[in-house]
C-alpha positions in Angstrom: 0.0 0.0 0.0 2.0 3.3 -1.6 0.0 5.1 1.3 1.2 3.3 3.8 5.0 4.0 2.8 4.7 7.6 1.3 3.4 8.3 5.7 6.7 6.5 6.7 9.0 8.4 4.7 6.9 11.9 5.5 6.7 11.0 9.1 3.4 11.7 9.4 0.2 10.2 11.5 -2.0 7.2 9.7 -5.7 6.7 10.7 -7.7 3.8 10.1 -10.2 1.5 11.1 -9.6 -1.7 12.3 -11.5 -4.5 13.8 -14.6 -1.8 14.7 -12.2 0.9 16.2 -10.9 4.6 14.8 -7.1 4.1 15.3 -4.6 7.0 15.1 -0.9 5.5 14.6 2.9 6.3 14.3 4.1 4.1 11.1 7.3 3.1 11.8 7.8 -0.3 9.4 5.6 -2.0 6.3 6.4 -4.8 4.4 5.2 -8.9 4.7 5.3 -11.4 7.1 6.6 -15.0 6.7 3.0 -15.9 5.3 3.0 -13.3 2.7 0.5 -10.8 4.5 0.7 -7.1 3.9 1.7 -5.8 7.3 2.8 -2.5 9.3 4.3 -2.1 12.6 2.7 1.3 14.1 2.3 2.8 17.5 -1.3 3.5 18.2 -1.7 7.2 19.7 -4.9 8.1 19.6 -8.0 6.5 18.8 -10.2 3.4 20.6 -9.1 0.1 21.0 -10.0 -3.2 22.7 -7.0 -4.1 24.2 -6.3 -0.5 25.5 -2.5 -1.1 24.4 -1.3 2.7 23.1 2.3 4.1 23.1 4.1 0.7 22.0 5.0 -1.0 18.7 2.0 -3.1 17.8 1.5 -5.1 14.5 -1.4 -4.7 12.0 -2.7 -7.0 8.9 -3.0 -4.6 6.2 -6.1 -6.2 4.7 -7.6 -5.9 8.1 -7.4 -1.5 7.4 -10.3 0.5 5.9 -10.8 3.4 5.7 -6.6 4.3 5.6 -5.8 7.7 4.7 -2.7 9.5 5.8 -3.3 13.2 7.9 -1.0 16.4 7.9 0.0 15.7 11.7 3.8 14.9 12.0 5.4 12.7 14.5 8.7 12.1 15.2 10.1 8.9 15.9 10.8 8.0 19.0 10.3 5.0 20.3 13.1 3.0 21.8 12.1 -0.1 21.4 11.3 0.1 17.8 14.0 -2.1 15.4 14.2 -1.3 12.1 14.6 -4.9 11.4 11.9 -6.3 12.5 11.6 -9.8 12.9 8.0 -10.0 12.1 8.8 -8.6 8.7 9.9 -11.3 6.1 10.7 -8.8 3.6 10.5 -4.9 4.2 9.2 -2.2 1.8 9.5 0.5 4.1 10.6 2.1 7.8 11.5 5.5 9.5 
């Protein structure tokens, strides 16, 4: 998804739904797992969600996104646990 990697590189804020919640997230990494799924390693920071988990690294199936359109907000990476190589990621396309 072009989107997906043209917010990465201009470091700004995704939204999304996903799963019946409005997320807000930091993209930090897209590209496919080992089973060939689209997917993107973001920090939630605003938004709902059902596990309440905001302000950490959490992974998201791409085909599981509607509604994705990137805003004008920018963000600055800075989370310190975030590795650009991720090992969920069988092949990257894109990262901060």
């Amino acid at each position: 998804m072009s989107s997906i990697c043209e917010a990465i590189r201009s470091r700004v804020l995704l939204e999304f739904e996903y799963h019946g919640h409005h997320r807000v997230v930091a993209p930090y990494c897209h590209g496919t797992n080992a089973r060939g799924a689209e997917v993107l390693r973001a920090v939630q920071v605003r938004g709902t969600s059902a596990s309440g988990g905001f302000g950490f690294g959490k992974l998201w199936l791409v085909g599981h996104m509607l509604l994705v359109r990137a805003t004008t907000v920018a963000f600055v990476p800075n989370d310190p646990n975030y590795n650009p190589n991720d090992s969920a990621m069988a092949q990257i396309h894109c990262r901060v």
